[in-house]
C-alpha positions in Angstrom: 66.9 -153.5 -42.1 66.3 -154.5 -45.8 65.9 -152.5 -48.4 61.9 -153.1 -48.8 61.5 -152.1 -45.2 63.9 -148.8 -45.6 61.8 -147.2 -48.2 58.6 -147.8 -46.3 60.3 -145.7 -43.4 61.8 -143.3 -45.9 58.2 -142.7 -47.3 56.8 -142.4 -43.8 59.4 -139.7 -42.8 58.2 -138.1 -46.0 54.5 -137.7 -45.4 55.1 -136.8 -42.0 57.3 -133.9 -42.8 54.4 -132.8 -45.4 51.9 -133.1 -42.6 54.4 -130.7 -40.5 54.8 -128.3 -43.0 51.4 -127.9 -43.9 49.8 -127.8 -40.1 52.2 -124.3 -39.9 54.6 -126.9 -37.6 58.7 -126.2 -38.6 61.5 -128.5 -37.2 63.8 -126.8 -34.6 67.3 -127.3 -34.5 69.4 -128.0 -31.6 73.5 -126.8 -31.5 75.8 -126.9 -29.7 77.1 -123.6 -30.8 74.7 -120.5 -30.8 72.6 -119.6 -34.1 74.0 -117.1 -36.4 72.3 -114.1 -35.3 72.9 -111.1 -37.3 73.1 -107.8 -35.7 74.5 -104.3 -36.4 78.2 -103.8 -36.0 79.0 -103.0 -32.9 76.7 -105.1 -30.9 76.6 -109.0 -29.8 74.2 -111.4 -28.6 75.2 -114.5 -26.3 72.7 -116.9 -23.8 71.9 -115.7 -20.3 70.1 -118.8 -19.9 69.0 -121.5 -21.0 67.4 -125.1 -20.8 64.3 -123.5 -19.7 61.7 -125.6 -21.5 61.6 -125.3 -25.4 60.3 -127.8 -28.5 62.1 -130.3 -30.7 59.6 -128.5 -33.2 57.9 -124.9 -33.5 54.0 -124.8 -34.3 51.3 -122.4 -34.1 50.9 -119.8 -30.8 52.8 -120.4 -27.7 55.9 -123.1 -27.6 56.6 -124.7 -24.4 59.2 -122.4 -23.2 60.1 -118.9 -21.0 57.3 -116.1 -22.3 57.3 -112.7 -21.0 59.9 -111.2 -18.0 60.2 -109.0 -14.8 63.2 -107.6 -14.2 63.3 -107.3 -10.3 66.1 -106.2 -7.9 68.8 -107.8 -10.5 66.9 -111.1 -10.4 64.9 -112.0 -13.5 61.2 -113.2 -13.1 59.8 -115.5 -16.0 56.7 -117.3 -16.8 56.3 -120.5 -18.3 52.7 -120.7 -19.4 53.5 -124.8 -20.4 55.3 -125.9 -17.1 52.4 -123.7 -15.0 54.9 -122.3 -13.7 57.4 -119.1 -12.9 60.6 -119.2 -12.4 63.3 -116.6 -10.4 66.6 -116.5 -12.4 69.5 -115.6 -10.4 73.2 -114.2 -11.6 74.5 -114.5 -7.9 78.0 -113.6 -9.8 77.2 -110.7 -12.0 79.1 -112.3 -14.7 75.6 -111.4 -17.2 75.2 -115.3 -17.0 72.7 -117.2 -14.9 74.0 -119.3 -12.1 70.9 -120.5 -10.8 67.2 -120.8 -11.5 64.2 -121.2 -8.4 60.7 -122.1 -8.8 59.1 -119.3 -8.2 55.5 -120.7 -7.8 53.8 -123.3 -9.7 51.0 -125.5 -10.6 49.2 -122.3 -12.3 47.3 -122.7 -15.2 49.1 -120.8 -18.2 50.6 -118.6 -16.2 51.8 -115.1 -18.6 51.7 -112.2 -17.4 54.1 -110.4 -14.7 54.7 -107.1 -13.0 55.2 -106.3 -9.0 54.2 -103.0 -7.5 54.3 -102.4 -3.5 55.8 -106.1 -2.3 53.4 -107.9 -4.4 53.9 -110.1 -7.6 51.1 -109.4 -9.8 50.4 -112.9 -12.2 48.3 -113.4 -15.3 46.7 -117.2 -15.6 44.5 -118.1 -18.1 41.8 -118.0 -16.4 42.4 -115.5 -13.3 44.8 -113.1 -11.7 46.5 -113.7 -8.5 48.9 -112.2 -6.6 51.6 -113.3 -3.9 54.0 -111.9 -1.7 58.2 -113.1 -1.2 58.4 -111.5 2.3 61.8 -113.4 3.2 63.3 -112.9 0.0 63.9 -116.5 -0.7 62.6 -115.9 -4.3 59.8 -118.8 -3.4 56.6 -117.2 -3.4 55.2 -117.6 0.4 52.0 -119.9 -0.2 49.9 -118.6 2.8 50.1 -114.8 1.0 48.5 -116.2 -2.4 45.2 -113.5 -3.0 42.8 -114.5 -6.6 41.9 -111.0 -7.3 39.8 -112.0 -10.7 38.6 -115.4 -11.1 35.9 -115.1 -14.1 38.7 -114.8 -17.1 37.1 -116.5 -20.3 39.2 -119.3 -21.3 39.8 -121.0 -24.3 40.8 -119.6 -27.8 43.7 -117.6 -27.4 45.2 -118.1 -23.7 47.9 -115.9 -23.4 46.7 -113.0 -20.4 49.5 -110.3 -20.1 49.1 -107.8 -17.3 50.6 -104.3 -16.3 50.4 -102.0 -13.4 50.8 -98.4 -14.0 48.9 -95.7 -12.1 47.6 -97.9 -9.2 45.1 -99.9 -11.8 45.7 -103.1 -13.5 45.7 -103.7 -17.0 45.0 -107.0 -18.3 45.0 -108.3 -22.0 42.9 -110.9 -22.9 42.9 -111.7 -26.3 39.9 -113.3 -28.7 37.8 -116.8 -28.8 38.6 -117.0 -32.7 40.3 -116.2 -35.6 37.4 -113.5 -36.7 34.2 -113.1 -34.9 31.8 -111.4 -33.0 32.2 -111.7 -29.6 29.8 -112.3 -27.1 32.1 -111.6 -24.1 33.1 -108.1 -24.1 35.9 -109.1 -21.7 37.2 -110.9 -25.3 39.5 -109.1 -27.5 40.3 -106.2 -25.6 42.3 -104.6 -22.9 40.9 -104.4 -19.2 41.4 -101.9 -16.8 40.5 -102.8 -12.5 41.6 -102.0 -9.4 44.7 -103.2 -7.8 42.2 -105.2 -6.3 40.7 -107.0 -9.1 37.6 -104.9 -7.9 35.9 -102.5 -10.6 36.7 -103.6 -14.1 36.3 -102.0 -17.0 36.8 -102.5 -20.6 39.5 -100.0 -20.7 40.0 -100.7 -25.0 38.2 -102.7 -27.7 39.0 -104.2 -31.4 42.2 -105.8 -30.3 42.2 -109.5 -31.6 45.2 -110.7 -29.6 47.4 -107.6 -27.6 50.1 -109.7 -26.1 52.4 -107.3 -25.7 52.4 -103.7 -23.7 53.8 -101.5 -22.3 53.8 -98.1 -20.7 55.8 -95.2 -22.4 58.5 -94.6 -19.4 57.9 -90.6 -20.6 54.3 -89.5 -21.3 53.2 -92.8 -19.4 50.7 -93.7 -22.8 49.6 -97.4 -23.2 51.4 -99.1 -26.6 50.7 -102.5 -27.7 51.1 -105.0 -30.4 48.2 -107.1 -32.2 47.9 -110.0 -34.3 45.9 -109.7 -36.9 43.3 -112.6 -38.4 44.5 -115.3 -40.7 43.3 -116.7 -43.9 43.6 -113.5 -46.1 46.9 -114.3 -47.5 50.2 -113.6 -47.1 49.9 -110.1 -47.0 47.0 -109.0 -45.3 45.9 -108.0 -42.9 48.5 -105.9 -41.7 50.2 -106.8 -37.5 50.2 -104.0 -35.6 51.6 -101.5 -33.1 49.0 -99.5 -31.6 48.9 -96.0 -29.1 46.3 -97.3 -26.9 44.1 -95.1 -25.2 40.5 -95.1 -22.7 37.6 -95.9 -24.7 38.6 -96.1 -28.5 38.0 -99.2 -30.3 40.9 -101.0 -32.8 38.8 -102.3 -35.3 38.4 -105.8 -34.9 36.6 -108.1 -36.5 35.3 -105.4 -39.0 38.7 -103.3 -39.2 42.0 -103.7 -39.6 45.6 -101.7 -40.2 44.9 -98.3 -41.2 41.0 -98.1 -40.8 40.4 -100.9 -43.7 37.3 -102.3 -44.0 36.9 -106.3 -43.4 34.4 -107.1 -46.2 35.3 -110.7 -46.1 33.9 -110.8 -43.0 31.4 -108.0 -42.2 29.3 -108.2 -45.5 26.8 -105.4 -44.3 26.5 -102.5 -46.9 26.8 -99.4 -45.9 26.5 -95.7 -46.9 30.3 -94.7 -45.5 33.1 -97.0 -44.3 32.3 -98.3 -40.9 36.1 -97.9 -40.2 36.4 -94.1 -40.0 33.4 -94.1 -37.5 34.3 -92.0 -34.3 36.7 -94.1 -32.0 37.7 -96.0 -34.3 41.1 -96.0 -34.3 43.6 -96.5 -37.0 47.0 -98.5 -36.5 49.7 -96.4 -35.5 52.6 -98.6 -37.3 51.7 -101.8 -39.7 53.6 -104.7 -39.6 53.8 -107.3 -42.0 51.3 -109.5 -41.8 51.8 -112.8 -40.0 54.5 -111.8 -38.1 53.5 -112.5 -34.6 54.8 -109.5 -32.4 54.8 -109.9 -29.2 56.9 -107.9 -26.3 58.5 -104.7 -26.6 60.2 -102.3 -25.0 61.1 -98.6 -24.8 64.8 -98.1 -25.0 66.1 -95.1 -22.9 69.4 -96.6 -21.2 72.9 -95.4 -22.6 75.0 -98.4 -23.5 73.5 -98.9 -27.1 74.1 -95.9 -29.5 72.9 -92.7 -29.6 70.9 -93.6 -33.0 68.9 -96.4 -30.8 67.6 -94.0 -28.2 63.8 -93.5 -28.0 63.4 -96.4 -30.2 60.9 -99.6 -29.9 62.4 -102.8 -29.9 59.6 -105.4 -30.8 59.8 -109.1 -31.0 58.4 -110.8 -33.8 57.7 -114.1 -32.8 56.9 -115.9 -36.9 54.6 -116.9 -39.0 52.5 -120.4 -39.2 50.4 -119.7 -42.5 52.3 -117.7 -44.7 53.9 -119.1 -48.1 56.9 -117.8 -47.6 57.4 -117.4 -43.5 58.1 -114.0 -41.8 59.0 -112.8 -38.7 61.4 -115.0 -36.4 63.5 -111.7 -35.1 63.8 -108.6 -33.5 62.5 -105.0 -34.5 63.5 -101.6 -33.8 60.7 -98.3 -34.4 61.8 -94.9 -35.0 59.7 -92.9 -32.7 60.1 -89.7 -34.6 59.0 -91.3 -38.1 57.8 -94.8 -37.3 60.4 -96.2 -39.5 60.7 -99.9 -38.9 64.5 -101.4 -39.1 65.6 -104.7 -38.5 67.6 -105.6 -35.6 68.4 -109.0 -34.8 67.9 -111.6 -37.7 68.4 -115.4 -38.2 66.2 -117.2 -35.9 64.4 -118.6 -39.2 67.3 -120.1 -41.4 65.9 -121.3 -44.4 63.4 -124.3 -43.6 64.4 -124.4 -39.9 63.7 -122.6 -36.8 66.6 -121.6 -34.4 64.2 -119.7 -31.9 61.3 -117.6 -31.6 61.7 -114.3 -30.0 58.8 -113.3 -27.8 59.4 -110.8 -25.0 62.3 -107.5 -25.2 63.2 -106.1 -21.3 66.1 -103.2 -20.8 68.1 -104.8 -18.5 69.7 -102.5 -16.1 73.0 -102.0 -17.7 71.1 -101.1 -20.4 71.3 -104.5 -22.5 67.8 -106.0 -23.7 66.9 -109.5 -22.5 65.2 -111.6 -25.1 62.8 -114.6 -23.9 62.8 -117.1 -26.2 59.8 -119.9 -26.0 60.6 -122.2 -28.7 64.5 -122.8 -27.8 63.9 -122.3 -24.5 66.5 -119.7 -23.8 67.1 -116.0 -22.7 69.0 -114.1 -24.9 71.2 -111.1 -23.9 72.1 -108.4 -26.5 74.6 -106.2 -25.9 76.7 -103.2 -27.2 80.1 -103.4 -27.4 
């Protein structure tokens, strides 16, 4: 190659770099030894398993690899909305390593959410819920046992659907058709409630842009969830969020956001008081910073961790696309007393590059957390030692 011919490529590498950076789109890195994640003394962090999908590069929403879990029996249950797929993850040798991975089903369409209640697996596509039944225990879903319980979910915008049964009724999440808008759909940016069934649905909460993850308090059985507020307000507003989600009350968006705040970017009616502290609105019940992405989470009420980490919320902050200076990229914990937020596991973002993107936070049942990972494609397991 002459020298003519190795600047042109030089300057080609160049632009497309700036095109990367400025699309939200960050290069991954690839090791053969595990990221420098930094955790508190007395705890570690190694790969249950891996090679589960993942991107040479991470961009905006979901990356190509394992989203959110179901722990089931020992054996780990994991959806993999870009293969249409979910997969059964086996540690036939209890060693806390995987040893062998099955297709669970597949050829779904964005399949994301997962739960199982009373011999059925409960799944979340983009565009319906199904359910389906492992009645040898081969961990291959038997074909001929496949039921489509709702088949009208709105598609397009955001795709990710995450589902939870508590209380005989399923919850779905199905998150907006835009950034900021009115929605026509009032199945769009909010949190369903139907029968086990997929009979009788009901907007069960409203004003939630994008609610990927929730979960049910495993003590007073209330409804917590995370959403991602809109972009293109800056770096700093609006606020993410952790919200206590309950029947009927509405979460503000696309006129609200964080702590009752008024949109007036968007919603440029005038009026008399703010529309924010009308009655059911509801405020958020822990800000985040903005751009951070969180995702799963999880009560922790096992005993291998420290005292000090009882009763908390882990949450996984997945990253930022369209912030200056990126946030995110790691793992949270909530004081449930005073809602003070504390990191926990740092150093997926290391300085330009991306080693992973967290997404969803399982107890395991020895009390260790489970960490999906879509971007490297791994599951992570955290420990205390």
């Amino acid at each position: 190659m002459n020298m003519k011919i190795l600047l042109i490529f030089i300057g080609l590498i160049a632009i497309l770099i700036a095109i990367i950076s400025q699309s939200g789109i960050k290069p991954s890195v690839e090791s053969d030894t595990f990221p420098d994640i930094k955790l508190p003394e007395g705890f570690r962090i190694e790969v249950f398993a891996d090679n589960m999908g993942g991107s040479p590069v991470s961009y905006p929403g979901p990356n190509p690899g394992p989203r959110m879990m179901l722990l089931k029996d020992g054996v780990l249950f994991v959806t993999v909305p870009n293969m249409g797929r979910v997969a059964a993850i086996l540690d036939r040798n209890e060693d806390k390593k995987a040893d062998e991975t099955k297709i669970f089903i597949q050829n779904l369409n964005n399949p994301h959410g997962i739960d199982f209640y009373k011999g059925w697996f409960y799944i979340a596509e983009e565009n319906r819920v199904i359910r389906v039944q492992d009645n040898d225990n081969n961990f291959i879903a038997d074909p001929d046992t496949i039921e489509i319980l709702i088949d009208n979910i709105p598609t397009g915008g955001h795709i990710t659907r995450t589902l939870k049964i508590h209380n005989d009724s399923l919850f779905i999440s199905i998150g907006s058709s835009c950034n900021v808008c009115i929605e026509e759909d009032k199945k769009r940016a909010a949190i369903m409630k139907c029968s086990l069934d997929g009979i009788n649905c009901s907007v069960f909460a409203k004003g939630l842009r994008n609610a990927v993850g929730m979960v049910f308090h495993p003590i007073t059985g209330k409804m917590y969830a995370t959403d991602n507020g809109r972009d293109w307000l800056g770096d700093d507003m609006p606020p993410d969020e952790i919200n206590l989600v309950e029947e009927g009350k509405n979460y503000g968006w696309p006129i609200c956001y964080g702590k009752n705040i008024h949109d007036t970017d968007f919603d440029k009616n005038v009026y008399i008081r703010n529309p924010c502290m009308e009655p059911f609105e509801m405020p958020s019940l822990v800000d985040i910073q903005a751009h951070s992405a969180p995702l799963g989470l999880a009560f922790y009420y096992s005993n291998m961790f420290p005292k000090e980490y009882r009763e908390n919320l882990f949450v996984a902050l997945h990253g930022s696309w369209n912030r200056n200076v990126p946030t995110g990229y790691k793992i949270i914990s909530i004081d449930m007393k005073d809602f003070s937020v504390k990191d926990f596991a740092t150093g997926w973002l290391n300085g330009p590059n991306v080693l992973g993107r967290p997404v969803d936070i399982i107890t395991a049942d020895d009390g260790s957390l489970l960490v999906s990972d879509d971007n490297a494609g791994k599951i992570y397991r955290i420990s205390s030692v």
